[in-house]
Legacy VTK file of the C-alpha trace (Angstrom):
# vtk DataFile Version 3.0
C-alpha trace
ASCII
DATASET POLYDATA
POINTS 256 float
-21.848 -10.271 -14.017
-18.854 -11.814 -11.937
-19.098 -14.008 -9.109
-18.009 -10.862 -6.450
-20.317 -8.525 -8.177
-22.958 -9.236 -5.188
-20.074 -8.888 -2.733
-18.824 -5.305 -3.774
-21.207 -3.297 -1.749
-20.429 -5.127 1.646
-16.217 -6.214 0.947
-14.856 -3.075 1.553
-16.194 -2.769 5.394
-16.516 -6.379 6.415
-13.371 -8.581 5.010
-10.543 -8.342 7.877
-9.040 -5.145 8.013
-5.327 -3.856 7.205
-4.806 -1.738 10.024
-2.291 1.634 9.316
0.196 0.209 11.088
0.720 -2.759 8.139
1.032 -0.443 5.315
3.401 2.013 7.164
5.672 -1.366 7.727
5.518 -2.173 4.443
5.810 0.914 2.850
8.973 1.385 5.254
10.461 -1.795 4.595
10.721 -1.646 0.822
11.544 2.218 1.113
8.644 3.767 -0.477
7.914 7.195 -1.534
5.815 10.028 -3.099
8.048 9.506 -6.067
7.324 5.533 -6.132
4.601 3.862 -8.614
2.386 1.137 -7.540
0.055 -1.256 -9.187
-2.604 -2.971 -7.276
-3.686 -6.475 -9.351
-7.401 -7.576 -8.508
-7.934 -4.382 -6.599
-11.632 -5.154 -5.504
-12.826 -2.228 -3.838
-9.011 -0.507 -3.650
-8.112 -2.004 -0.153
-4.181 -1.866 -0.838
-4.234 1.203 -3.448
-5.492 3.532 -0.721
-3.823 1.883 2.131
-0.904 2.703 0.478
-1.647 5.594 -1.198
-0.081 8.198 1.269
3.047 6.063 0.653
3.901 6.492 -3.340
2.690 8.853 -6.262
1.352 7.031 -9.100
-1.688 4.542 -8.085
-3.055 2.490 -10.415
-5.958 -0.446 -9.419
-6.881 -3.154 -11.879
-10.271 -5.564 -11.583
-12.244 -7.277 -13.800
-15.239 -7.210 -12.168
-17.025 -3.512 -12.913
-18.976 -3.263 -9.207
-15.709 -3.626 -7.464
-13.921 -0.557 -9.447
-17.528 0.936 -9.218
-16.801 0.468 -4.832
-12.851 1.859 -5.753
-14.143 4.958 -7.121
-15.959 6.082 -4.931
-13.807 4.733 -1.439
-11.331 6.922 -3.395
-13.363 9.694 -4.078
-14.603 9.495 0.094
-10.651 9.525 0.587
-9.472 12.653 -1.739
-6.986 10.242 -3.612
-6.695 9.616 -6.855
-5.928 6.382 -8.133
-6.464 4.979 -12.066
-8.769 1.928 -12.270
-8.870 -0.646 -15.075
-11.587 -2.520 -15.884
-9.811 -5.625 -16.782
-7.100 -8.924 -15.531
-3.969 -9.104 -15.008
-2.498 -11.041 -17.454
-4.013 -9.042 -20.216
-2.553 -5.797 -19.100
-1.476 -3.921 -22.696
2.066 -4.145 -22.488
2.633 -0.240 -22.897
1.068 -0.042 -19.053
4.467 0.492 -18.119
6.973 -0.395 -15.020
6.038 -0.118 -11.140
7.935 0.254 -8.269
5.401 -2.187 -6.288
3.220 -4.676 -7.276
0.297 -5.562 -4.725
-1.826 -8.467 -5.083
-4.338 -9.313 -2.538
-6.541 -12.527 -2.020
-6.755 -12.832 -5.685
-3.732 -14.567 -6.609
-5.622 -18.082 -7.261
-8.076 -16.346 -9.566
-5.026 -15.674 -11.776
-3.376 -17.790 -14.598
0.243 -18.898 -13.317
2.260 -18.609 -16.451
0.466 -15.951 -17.692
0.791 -13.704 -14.445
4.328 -14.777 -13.786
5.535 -13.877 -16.838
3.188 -10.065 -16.734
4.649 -10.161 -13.033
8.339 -9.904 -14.334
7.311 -7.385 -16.877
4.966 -4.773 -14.100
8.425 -5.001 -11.566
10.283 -1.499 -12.499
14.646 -2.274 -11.664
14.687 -2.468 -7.845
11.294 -3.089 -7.241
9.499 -5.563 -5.660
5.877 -7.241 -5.536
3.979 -7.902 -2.330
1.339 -10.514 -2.018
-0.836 -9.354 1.170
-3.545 -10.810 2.957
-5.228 -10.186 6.617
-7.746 -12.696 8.105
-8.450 -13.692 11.308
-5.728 -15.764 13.917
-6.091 -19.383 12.910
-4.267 -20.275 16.236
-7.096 -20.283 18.723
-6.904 -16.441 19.766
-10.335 -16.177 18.040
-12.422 -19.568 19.527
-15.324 -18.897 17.232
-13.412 -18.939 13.962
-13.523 -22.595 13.491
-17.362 -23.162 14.081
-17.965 -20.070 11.993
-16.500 -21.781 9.149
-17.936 -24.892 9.451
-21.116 -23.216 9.173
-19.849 -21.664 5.746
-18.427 -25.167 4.837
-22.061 -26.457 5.079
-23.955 -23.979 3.532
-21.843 -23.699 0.439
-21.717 -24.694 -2.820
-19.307 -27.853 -3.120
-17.728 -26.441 -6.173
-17.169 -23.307 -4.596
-15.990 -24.428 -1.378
-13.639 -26.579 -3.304
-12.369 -23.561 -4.841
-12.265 -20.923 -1.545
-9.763 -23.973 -0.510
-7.734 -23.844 -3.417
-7.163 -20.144 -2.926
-5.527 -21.157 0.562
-3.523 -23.186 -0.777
-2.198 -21.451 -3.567
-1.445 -18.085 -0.989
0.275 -20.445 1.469
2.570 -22.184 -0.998
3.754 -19.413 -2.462
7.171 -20.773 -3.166
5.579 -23.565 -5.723
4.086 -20.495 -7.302
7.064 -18.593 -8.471
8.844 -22.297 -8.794
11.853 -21.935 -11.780
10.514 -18.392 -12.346
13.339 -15.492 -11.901
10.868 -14.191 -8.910
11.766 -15.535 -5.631
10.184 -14.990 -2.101
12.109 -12.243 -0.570
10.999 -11.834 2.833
7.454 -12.198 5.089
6.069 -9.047 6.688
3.415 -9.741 9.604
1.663 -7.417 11.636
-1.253 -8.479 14.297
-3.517 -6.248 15.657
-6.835 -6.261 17.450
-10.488 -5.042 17.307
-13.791 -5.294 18.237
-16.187 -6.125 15.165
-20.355 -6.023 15.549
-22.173 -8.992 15.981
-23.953 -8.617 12.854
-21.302 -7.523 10.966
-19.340 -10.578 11.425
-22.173 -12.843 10.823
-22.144 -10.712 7.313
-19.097 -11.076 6.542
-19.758 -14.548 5.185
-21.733 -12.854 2.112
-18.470 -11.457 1.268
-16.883 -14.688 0.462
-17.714 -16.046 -3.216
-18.177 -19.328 -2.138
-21.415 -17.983 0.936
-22.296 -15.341 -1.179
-25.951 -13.862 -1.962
-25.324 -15.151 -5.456
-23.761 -18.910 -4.706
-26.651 -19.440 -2.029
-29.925 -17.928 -2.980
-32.918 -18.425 -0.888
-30.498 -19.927 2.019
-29.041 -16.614 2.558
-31.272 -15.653 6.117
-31.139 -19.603 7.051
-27.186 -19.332 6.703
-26.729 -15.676 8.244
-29.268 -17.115 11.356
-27.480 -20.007 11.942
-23.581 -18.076 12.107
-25.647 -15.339 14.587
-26.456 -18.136 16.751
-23.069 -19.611 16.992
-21.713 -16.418 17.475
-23.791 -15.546 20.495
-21.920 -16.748 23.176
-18.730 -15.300 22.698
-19.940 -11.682 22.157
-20.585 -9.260 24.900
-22.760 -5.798 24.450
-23.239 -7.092 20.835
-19.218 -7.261 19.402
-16.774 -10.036 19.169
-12.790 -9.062 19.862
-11.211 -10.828 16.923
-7.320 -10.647 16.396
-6.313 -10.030 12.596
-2.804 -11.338 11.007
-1.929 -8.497 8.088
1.120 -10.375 5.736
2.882 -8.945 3.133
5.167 -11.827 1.262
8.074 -9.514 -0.589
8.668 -10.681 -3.692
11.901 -10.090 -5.666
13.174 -9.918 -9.302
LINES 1 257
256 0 1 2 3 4 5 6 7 8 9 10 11 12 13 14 15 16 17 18 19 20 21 22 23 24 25 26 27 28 29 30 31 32 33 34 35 36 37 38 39 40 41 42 43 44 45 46 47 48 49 50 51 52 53 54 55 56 57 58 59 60 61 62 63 64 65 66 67 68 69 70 71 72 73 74 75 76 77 78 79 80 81 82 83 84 85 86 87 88 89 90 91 92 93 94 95 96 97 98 99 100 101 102 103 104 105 106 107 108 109 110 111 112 113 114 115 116 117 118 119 120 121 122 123 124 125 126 127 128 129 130 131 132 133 134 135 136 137 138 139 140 141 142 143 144 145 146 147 148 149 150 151 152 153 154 155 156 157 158 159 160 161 162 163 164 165 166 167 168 169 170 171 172 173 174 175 176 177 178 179 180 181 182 183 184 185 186 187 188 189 190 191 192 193 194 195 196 197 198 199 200 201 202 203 204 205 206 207 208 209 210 211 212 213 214 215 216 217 218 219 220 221 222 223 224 225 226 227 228 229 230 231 232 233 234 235 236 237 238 239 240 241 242 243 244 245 246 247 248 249 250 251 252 253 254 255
Protein backbone atom coordinates (compact mmCIF):
# COMPACT_ATOMS: atom_id res chain seq x y z
CA UNK A 1 0.00 0.00 0.00
CA UNK A 2 1.39 3.58 -0.96
CA UNK A 3 1.91 6.36 1.25
CA UNK A 4 -1.51 8.36 -0.31
CA UNK A 5 -3.49 5.23 -0.18
CA UNK A 6 -5.08 6.61 3.28
CA UNK A 7 -5.47 10.00 1.60
CA UNK A 8 -7.59 8.87 -1.52
CA UNK A 9 -10.95 8.92 0.07
CA UNK A 10 -10.64 12.59 1.46
CA UNK A 11 -8.01 14.33 -1.62
CA UNK A 12 -10.44 14.75 -4.07
CA UNK A 13 -12.82 17.24 -1.88
CA UNK A 14 -10.36 18.80 0.50
CA UNK A 15 -6.85 19.69 -1.41
CA UNK A 16 -7.35 23.42 -2.86
CA UNK A 17 -9.58 23.51 -5.60
CA UNK A 18 -9.06 24.34 -9.50
CA UNK A 19 -11.88 26.45 -10.04
CA UNK A 20 -13.54 26.27 -13.96
CA UNK A 21 -12.29 29.32 -14.67
CA UNK A 22 -8.35 27.82 -14.60
CA UNK A 23 -8.95 25.05 -16.92
CA UNK A 24 -11.02 27.17 -19.43
CA UNK A 25 -7.68 29.56 -19.41
CA UNK A 26 -5.62 26.93 -19.96
CA UNK A 27 -7.41 24.99 -22.25
CA UNK A 28 -7.79 28.44 -24.24
CA UNK A 29 -4.35 29.38 -24.08
CA UNK A 30 -2.74 26.31 -25.60
CA UNK A 31 -5.82 26.03 -28.08
CA UNK A 32 -7.40 22.91 -27.03
CA UNK A 33 -10.05 20.84 -28.49
CA UNK A 34 -12.44 17.82 -28.71
CA UNK A 35 -9.96 16.55 -31.22
CA UNK A 36 -6.85 17.10 -28.70
CA UNK A 37 -5.29 14.08 -26.50
CA UNK A 38 -4.22 14.55 -23.01
CA UNK A 39 -2.29 12.61 -20.50
CA UNK A 40 -2.58 13.32 -16.88
CA UNK A 41 0.89 11.89 -14.96
CA UNK A 42 0.19 11.04 -11.15
CA UNK A 43 -3.48 11.62 -11.67
CA UNK A 44 -4.55 10.91 -7.95
CA UNK A 45 -8.12 11.02 -7.89
CA UNK A 46 -8.37 12.63 -11.75
CA UNK A 47 -8.34 16.36 -10.59
CA UNK A 48 -6.83 17.68 -14.04
CA UNK A 49 -8.28 14.73 -16.37
CA UNK A 50 -11.83 15.84 -15.62
CA UNK A 51 -11.14 19.44 -15.21
CA UNK A 52 -10.13 19.29 -18.51
CA UNK A 53 -12.06 16.83 -19.89
CA UNK A 54 -14.79 19.04 -21.62
CA UNK A 55 -11.68 20.56 -23.29
CA UNK A 56 -10.02 17.53 -25.50
CA UNK A 57 -11.13 13.92 -26.65
CA UNK A 58 -8.82 11.33 -25.61
CA UNK A 59 -8.20 11.29 -21.60
CA UNK A 60 -5.93 9.16 -20.25
CA UNK A 61 -4.88 9.27 -16.13
CA UNK A 62 -1.86 7.41 -14.86
CA UNK A 63 -1.11 6.58 -10.84
CA UNK A 64 0.62 4.17 -9.14
CA UNK A 65 -1.15 4.05 -6.22
CA UNK A 66 -4.51 1.66 -6.86
CA UNK A 67 -6.99 3.76 -4.19
CA UNK A 68 -6.35 6.90 -6.07
CA UNK A 69 -7.45 5.38 -9.68
CA UNK A 70 -10.00 3.45 -7.44
CA UNK A 71 -11.28 7.59 -6.35
CA UNK A 72 -10.71 8.42 -10.52
CA UNK A 73 -13.14 5.90 -11.46
CA UNK A 74 -15.64 6.57 -9.84
CA UNK A 75 -15.31 10.88 -9.75
CA UNK A 76 -15.46 9.92 -13.47
CA UNK A 77 -18.16 7.69 -13.43
CA UNK A 78 -20.23 10.63 -10.96
CA UNK A 79 -19.14 12.97 -14.00
CA UNK A 80 -20.35 10.85 -17.26
CA UNK A 81 -16.68 11.07 -18.68
CA UNK A 82 -14.65 8.65 -19.67
CA UNK A 83 -11.14 8.73 -19.11
CA UNK A 84 -8.43 5.51 -19.28
CA UNK A 85 -6.57 4.94 -15.98
CA UNK A 86 -3.23 3.16 -15.55
CA UNK A 87 -2.22 1.60 -12.70
CA UNK A 88 1.36 2.46 -12.89
CA UNK A 89 4.48 5.63 -13.03
CA UNK A 90 5.45 7.64 -15.29
CA UNK A 91 8.63 6.78 -16.32
CA UNK A 92 7.65 3.24 -17.00
CA UNK A 93 4.94 4.11 -19.41
CA UNK A 94 5.30 1.17 -22.39
CA UNK A 95 6.59 3.14 -25.06
CA UNK A 96 3.69 2.13 -27.58
CA UNK A 97 1.33 4.54 -25.15
CA UNK A 98 1.62 6.86 -27.85
CA UNK A 99 1.85 10.90 -28.41
CA UNK A 100 -0.38 13.63 -26.52
CA UNK A 101 -1.31 16.87 -27.28
CA UNK A 102 -0.98 17.88 -23.39
CA UNK A 103 0.80 16.58 -20.73
CA UNK A 104 -0.55 17.50 -17.10
CA UNK A 105 1.32 16.86 -14.07
CA UNK A 106 0.08 17.96 -10.80
CA UNK A 107 1.80 18.09 -7.26
CA UNK A 108 3.57 14.99 -8.15
CA UNK A 109 6.44 16.11 -10.02
CA UNK A 110 9.03 15.48 -6.98
CA UNK A 111 7.76 11.93 -6.62
CA UNK A 112 9.18 11.41 -10.13
CA UNK A 113 12.73 10.36 -11.34
CA UNK A 114 14.31 13.47 -13.29
CA UNK A 115 16.11 11.76 -16.08
CA UNK A 116 13.83 9.21 -16.36
CA UNK A 117 10.65 11.55 -16.67
CA UNK A 118 12.44 14.09 -18.77
CA UNK A 119 13.42 11.91 -21.19
CA UNK A 120 9.41 9.93 -21.15
CA UNK A 121 8.36 13.77 -21.06
CA UNK A 122 9.95 14.42 -24.58
CA UNK A 123 8.61 11.19 -25.83
CA UNK A 124 4.43 11.74 -24.33
CA UNK A 125 4.68 15.61 -26.17
CA UNK A 126 2.79 14.90 -29.70
CA UNK A 127 4.53 17.92 -32.55
CA UNK A 128 3.05 21.19 -31.24
CA UNK A 129 2.16 20.18 -28.00
CA UNK A 130 2.94 21.22 -24.81
CA UNK A 131 3.07 19.96 -21.03
CA UNK A 132 1.59 21.87 -18.12
CA UNK A 133 2.76 21.47 -14.60
CA UNK A 134 -0.33 22.80 -12.38
CA UNK A 135 -0.80 23.32 -8.89
CA UNK A 136 -3.48 25.41 -6.64
CA UNK A 137 -2.87 26.03 -2.88
CA UNK A 138 -3.67 28.61 -0.77
CA UNK A 139 -2.16 32.63 -1.08
CA UNK A 140 1.18 32.47 0.67
CA UNK A 141 1.09 36.37 0.73
CA UNK A 142 -0.94 37.07 3.83
CA UNK A 143 -4.54 37.12 2.12
CA UNK A 144 -5.16 33.93 4.18
CA UNK A 145 -3.67 34.96 8.03
CA UNK A 146 -4.20 31.46 9.28
CA UNK A 147 -2.10 29.66 6.69
CA UNK A 148 1.12 30.09 8.43
CA UNK A 149 0.05 28.84 11.99
CA UNK A 150 -1.83 26.06 10.26
CA UNK A 151 1.33 24.80 8.99
CA UNK A 152 3.31 25.10 11.79
CA UNK A 153 0.97 22.91 13.43
CA UNK A 154 1.59 20.28 10.51
CA UNK A 155 5.39 21.06 10.80
CA UNK A 156 5.14 19.79 14.44
CA UNK A 157 3.11 16.97 14.24
CA UNK A 158 4.93 15.34 11.38
CA UNK A 159 7.22 12.91 10.70
CA UNK A 160 10.80 14.60 10.22
CA UNK A 161 11.48 12.48 7.25
CA UNK A 162 8.36 13.32 5.77
CA UNK A 163 8.29 16.86 6.43
CA UNK A 164 11.72 16.91 4.97
CA UNK A 165 10.29 15.52 1.95
CA UNK A 166 6.69 17.70 1.65
CA UNK A 167 9.62 20.53 1.48
CA UNK A 168 11.46 19.05 -1.17
CA UNK A 169 8.35 18.86 -3.30
CA UNK A 170 8.22 22.82 -2.97
CA UNK A 171 11.17 23.17 -4.02
CA UNK A 172 11.38 21.06 -6.86
CA UNK A 173 7.70 22.79 -8.28
CA UNK A 174 9.18 26.26 -7.69
CA UNK A 175 12.48 25.73 -9.49
CA UNK A 176 11.20 24.41 -12.29
CA UNK A 177 13.78 25.82 -14.60
CA UNK A 178 16.70 23.57 -12.78
CA UNK A 179 14.32 20.78 -13.62
CA UNK A 180 14.23 20.80 -17.34
CA UNK A 181 18.07 22.29 -17.04
CA UNK A 182 20.07 21.17 -20.63
CA UNK A 183 16.91 19.19 -21.49
CA UNK A 184 15.24 20.25 -25.05
CA UNK A 185 12.02 21.24 -22.72
CA UNK A 186 12.02 24.75 -21.70
CA UNK A 187 9.50 26.80 -19.54
CA UNK A 188 7.18 28.37 -21.94
CA UNK A 189 4.99 30.58 -20.13
CA UNK A 190 3.12 30.82 -16.36
CA UNK A 191 -0.67 30.73 -16.27
CA UNK A 192 -2.25 32.04 -12.84
CA UNK A 193 -5.67 32.33 -11.91
CA UNK A 194 -6.91 33.39 -8.16
CA UNK A 195 -10.13 32.88 -6.99
CA UNK A 196 -12.01 32.76 -3.73
CA UNK A 197 -14.19 30.56 -1.44
CA UNK A 198 -15.49 29.79 1.65
CA UNK A 199 -14.27 26.24 2.98
CA UNK A 200 -15.92 24.49 6.41
CA UNK A 201 -14.23 24.68 9.49
CA UNK A 202 -13.78 21.10 9.70
CA UNK A 203 -12.99 20.55 6.41
CA UNK A 204 -9.97 22.63 6.49
CA UNK A 205 -8.77 21.28 9.69
CA UNK A 206 -9.01 17.84 7.46
CA UNK A 207 -7.35 18.77 4.94
CA UNK A 208 -4.08 18.15 6.74
CA UNK A 209 -4.82 14.20 6.48
CA UNK A 210 -4.53 14.75 2.89
CA UNK A 211 -0.95 15.63 2.94
CA UNK A 212 1.51 12.46 3.08
CA UNK A 213 3.63 13.93 5.42
CA UNK A 214 0.08 14.60 8.37
CA UNK A 215 -1.50 11.76 7.08
CA UNK A 216 -3.62 8.96 9.04
CA UNK A 217 -0.81 6.65 8.02
CA UNK A 218 2.52 8.94 8.87
CA UNK A 219 0.83 9.90 12.34
CA UNK A 220 -1.11 7.14 13.91
CA UNK A 221 -2.61 7.54 17.25
CA UNK A 222 -1.81 11.53 17.00
CA UNK A 223 -4.33 11.90 14.37
CA UNK A 224 -7.43 13.56 16.86
CA UNK A 225 -4.49 15.35 19.01
CA UNK A 226 -3.24 16.93 15.58
CA UNK A 227 -6.81 17.57 13.91
CA UNK A 228 -7.81 19.28 17.69
CA UNK A 229 -5.05 21.34 17.87
CA UNK A 230 -5.43 22.92 13.83
CA UNK A 231 -9.49 23.33 14.96
CA UNK A 232 -8.36 25.42 17.70
CA UNK A 233 -6.10 27.64 15.79
CA UNK A 234 -8.52 27.94 13.28
CA UNK A 235 -11.26 29.24 15.51
CA UNK A 236 -10.80 32.70 15.48
CA UNK A 237 -10.73 33.51 12.04
CA UNK A 238 -13.92 31.60 11.05
CA UNK A 239 -17.36 33.00 11.27
CA UNK A 240 -20.78 30.72 11.16
CA UNK A 241 -18.29 27.77 11.00
CA UNK A 242 -16.18 28.58 7.38
CA UNK A 243 -12.94 30.25 6.70
CA UNK A 244 -12.72 32.54 3.24
CA UNK A 245 -9.43 31.28 1.88
CA UNK A 246 -8.05 32.70 -1.52
CA UNK A 247 -6.57 29.86 -3.88
CA UNK A 248 -3.61 30.56 -6.58
CA UNK A 249 -4.42 27.86 -9.65
CA UNK A 250 -0.81 27.83 -11.95
CA UNK A 251 -0.28 26.16 -14.93
CA UNK A 252 3.71 26.41 -15.96
CA UNK A 253 3.56 25.72 -20.05
CA UNK A 254 6.08 23.69 -20.97
CA UNK A 255 7.53 23.48 -24.51
CA UNK A 256 9.40 21.01 -26.81
Amino acid sequence: MGRFASTASLYEHLRPPYPREFFRCVAQKLGLTKQSSLIDLGTGPGLLALGFGPYVGRVVGVDPEPAMLDAARLAASGAGRHVTLIEGKAETLPPDIGTFDIVTIGRALHWMDRDATVAQLSQLVAHGGAIAICASFSATDGRNPWLDGYNEIRRRWSPAQLWEEAGRGTRTHRDLSAFFHGSPLQLAELVTVETSHLVGLHDLAKRTLTYSSSSRDALGENVEAMLSEVLHHLVPFSRDYAIEETIVSTAQIVKP
